[in-house]
C-alpha positions as CSV (number, residue, x, y, z in Angstrom):
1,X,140.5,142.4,40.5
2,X,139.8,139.5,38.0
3,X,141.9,136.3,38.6
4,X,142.0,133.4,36.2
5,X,143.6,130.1,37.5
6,X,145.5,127.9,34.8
7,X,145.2,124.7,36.0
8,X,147.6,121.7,34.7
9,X,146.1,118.5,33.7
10,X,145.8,115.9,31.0
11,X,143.3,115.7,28.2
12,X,143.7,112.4,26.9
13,X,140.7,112.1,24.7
14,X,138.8,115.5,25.5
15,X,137.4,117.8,22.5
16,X,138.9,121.3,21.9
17,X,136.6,123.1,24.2
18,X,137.1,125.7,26.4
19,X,140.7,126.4,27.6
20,X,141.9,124.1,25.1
21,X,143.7,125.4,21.7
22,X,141.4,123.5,19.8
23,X,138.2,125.9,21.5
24,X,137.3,129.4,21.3
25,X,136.7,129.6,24.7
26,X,139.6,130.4,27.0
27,X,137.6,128.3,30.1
28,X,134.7,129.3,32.6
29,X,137.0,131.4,34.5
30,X,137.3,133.8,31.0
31,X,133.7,133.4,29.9
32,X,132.1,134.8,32.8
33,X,134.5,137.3,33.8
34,X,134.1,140.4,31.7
35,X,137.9,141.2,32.1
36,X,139.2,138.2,30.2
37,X,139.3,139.2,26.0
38,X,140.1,137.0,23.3
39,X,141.5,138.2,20.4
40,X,142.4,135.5,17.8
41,X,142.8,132.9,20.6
42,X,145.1,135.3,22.3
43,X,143.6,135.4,26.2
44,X,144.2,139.1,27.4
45,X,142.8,140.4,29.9
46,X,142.5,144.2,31.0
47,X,143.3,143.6,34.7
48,X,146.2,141.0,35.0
49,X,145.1,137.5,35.6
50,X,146.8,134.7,37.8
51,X,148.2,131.1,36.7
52,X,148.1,128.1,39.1
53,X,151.8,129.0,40.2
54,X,149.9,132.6,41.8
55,X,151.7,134.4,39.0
56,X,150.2,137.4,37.3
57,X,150.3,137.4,33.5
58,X,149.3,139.8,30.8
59,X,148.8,138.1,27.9
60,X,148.7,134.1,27.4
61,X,149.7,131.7,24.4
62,X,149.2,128.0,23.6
63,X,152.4,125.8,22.2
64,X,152.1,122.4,20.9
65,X,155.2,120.2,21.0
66,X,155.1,117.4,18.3
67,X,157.2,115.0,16.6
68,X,157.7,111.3,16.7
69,X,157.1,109.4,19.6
70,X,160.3,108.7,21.9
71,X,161.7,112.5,20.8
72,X,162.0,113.7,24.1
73,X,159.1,116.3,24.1
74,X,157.7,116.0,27.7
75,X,161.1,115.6,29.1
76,X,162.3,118.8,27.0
77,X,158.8,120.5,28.8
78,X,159.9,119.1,32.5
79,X,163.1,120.9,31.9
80,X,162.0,123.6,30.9
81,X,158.5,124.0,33.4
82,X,160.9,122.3,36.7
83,X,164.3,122.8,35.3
84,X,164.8,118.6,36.1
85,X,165.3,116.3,33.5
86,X,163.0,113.3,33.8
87,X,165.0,110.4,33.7
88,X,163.9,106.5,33.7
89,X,161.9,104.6,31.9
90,X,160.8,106.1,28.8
91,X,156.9,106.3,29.5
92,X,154.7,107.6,26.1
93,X,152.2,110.6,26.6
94,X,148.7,109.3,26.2
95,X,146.1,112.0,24.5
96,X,147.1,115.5,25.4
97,X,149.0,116.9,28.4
98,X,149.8,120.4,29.3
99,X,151.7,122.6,31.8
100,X,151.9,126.5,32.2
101,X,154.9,128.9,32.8
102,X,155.1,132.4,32.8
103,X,157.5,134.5,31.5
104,X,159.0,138.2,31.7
105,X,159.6,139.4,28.3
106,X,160.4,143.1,28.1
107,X,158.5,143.7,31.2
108,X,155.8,141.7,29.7
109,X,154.3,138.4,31.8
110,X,153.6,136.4,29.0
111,X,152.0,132.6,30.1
112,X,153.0,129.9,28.1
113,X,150.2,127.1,28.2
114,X,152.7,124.2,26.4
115,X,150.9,121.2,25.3
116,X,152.5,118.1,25.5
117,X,151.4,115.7,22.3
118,X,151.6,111.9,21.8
119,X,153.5,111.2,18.4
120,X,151.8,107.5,18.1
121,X,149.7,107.3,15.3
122,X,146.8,105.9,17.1
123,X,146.7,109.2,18.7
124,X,147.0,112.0,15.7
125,X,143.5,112.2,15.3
126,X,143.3,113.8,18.9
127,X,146.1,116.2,18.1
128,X,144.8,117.6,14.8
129,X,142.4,118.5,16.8
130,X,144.6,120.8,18.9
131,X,146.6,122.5,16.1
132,X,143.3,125.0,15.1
133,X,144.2,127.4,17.8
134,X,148.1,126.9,18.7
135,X,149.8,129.9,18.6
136,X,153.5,128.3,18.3
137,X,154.5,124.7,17.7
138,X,158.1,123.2,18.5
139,X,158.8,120.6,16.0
140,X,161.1,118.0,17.8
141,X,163.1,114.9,16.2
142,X,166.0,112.7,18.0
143,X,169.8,113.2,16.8
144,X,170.1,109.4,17.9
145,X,166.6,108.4,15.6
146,X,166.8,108.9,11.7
147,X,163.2,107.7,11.4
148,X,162.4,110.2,13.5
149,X,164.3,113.0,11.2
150,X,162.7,111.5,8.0
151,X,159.4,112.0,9.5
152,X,159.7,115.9,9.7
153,X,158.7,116.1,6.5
154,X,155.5,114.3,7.3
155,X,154.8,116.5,10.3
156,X,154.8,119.5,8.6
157,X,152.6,118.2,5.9
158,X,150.4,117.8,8.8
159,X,151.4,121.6,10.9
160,X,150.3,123.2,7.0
161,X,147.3,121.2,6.6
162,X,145.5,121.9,10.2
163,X,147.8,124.6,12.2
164,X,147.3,128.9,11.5
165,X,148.7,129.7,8.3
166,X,151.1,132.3,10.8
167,X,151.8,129.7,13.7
168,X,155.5,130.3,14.4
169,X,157.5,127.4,14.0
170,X,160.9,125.9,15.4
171,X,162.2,122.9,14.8
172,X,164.5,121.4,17.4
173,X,166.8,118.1,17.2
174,X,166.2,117.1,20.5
175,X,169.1,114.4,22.4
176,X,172.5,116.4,21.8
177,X,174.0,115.7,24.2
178,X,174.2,112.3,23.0
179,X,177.0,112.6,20.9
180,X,178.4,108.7,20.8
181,X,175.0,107.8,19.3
182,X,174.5,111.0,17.2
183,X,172.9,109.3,13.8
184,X,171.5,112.8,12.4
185,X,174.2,115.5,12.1
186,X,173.4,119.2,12.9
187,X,173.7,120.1,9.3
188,X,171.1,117.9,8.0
189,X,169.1,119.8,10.4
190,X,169.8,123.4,9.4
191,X,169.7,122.4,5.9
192,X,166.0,121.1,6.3
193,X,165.0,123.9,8.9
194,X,166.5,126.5,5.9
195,X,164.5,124.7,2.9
196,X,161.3,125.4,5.2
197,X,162.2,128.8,6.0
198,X,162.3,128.0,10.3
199,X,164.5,128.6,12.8
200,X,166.4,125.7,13.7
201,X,167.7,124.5,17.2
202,X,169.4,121.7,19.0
203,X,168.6,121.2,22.4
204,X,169.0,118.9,25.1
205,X,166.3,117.8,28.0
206,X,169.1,116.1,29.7
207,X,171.7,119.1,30.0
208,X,169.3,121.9,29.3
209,X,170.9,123.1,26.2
210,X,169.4,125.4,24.5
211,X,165.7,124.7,26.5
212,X,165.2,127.8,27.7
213,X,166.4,129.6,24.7
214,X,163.5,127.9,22.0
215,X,160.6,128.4,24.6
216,X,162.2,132.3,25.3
217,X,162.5,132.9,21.4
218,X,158.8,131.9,20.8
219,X,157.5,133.8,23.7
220,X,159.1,136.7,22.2
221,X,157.9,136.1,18.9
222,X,154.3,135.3,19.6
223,X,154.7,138.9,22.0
224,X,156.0,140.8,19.4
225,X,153.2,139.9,17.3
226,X,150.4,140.4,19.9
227,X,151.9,143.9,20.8
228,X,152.2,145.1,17.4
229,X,154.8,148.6,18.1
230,X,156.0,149.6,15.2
231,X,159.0,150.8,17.3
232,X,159.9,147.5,18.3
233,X,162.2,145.3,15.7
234,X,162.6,141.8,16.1
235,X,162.8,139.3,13.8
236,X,162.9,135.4,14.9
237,X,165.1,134.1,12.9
238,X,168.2,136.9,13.7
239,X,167.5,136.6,17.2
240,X,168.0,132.8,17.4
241,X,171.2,133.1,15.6
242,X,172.3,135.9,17.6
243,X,171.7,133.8,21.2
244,X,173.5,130.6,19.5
245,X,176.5,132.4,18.0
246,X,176.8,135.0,21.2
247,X,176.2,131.5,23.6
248,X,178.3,129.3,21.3
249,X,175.7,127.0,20.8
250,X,175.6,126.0,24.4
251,X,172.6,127.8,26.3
252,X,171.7,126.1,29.5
């Protein structure tokens, strides 16, 4: 049986080659295994491969988080990978990091590769870079950070110029939980996530709210797409509402 290992490292100033989303290739592991296929930057193989956590997976996607710097996006990915929120000293991402988790979605093992971006301008250049292949990107601003709200608008100038013209995309207002210094309200958000036509979250790294439902929801998504039943209804948009309304907004 083929195995793949997904290993977890940084890419600070590396060019979109193999195993990256910015490369065709899905790493030396894939290209000279004859079991690995591509198929529009989807790895799949025919015999189940393995990530670096020993777990089997069928198919594999890459999602970039983005937004301004200071949003929260690898502490919303330590949740989510560890289920621990990363507290201290707010340290920026430098480049490109990434981390793998797998996921059963209707008996499906589907491997999210997430990609961790820095939102400093000094390092965009490296992250356009990365959008060519992404299959999903989580759009995150800070409840607590209008600047960082305004900015949306800028980032997905950006998502349209380099991503997929079908990359799904969420956008998240990251920090709930911090409700006494809550500058953006939630409306403002699902008013700008419905002019755009996304679905719209908030989450929070710190309690967990709502983390595991934006990464599930995507997984299912990009699964959906990849599996292509025609027996199989699901549409992104209902199935977020129907997780926040049936959760009361407060998924853990």
């Amino acid at each position: 049986m083929s195995r793949k290992k997904a290993a977890k490292g940084k890419a600070p100033n590396s060019s979109p080659s193999a195993g990256s989303p910015g490369g065709k290739g899905v790493g030396k592991a894939a290209r000279s295994s004859p079991s690995i296929v591509q198929m529009n930057g989807v790895v799949h193989p025919s015999r189940p491969s393995i990530s670096s956590s020993n777990e089997f997976y069928d198919i594999a996607f890459k999602v970039m988080l983005v937004g301004d710097s200071g949003v929260g996006k690898t502490c919303l990915l330590v949740r989510f990978k560890d289920g621990a929120f990363l507290a201290g000293s707010f340290i920026s991402t430098v480049g490109i990091d990434f981390r793998n988790k797998v996921l059963t979605i209707d008996g499906v093992k589907v491997k999210l590769q997430i990609w961790d971006t820095a939102g400093q301008e000094r390092f965009r250049s490296v992250t356009h870079a990365y959008y060519r292949d992404a299959h999903a990107l989580l759009l995150l601003y800070d409840v607590t950070n209008r600047s960082s709200f305004d900015n949306i608008r800028a980032w997905l100038t950006e998502i349209h110029e380099y991503a997929q013209q079908d990359v799904v995309l969420m956008l998240l207002g990251n920090k709930a939980d911090a409700t006494h210094n809550r500058v953006v309200k939630r409306e403002d958000g699902e008013k700008l996530a419905k002019e755009f036509g996304v679905p719209f979250m908030e989450t929070s790294a710190r309690s967990g709210l709502n983390v595991e439902l934006a990464f599930t929801a995507v997984a299912k998504e990009l699964k959906h797409r990849f599996m292509k039943d025609p027996s199989e209804k699901f549409k992104l948009h209902e199935y977020v509402n129907k997780e926040m309304k049936g959760a009361g907004c407060c998924r853990t």
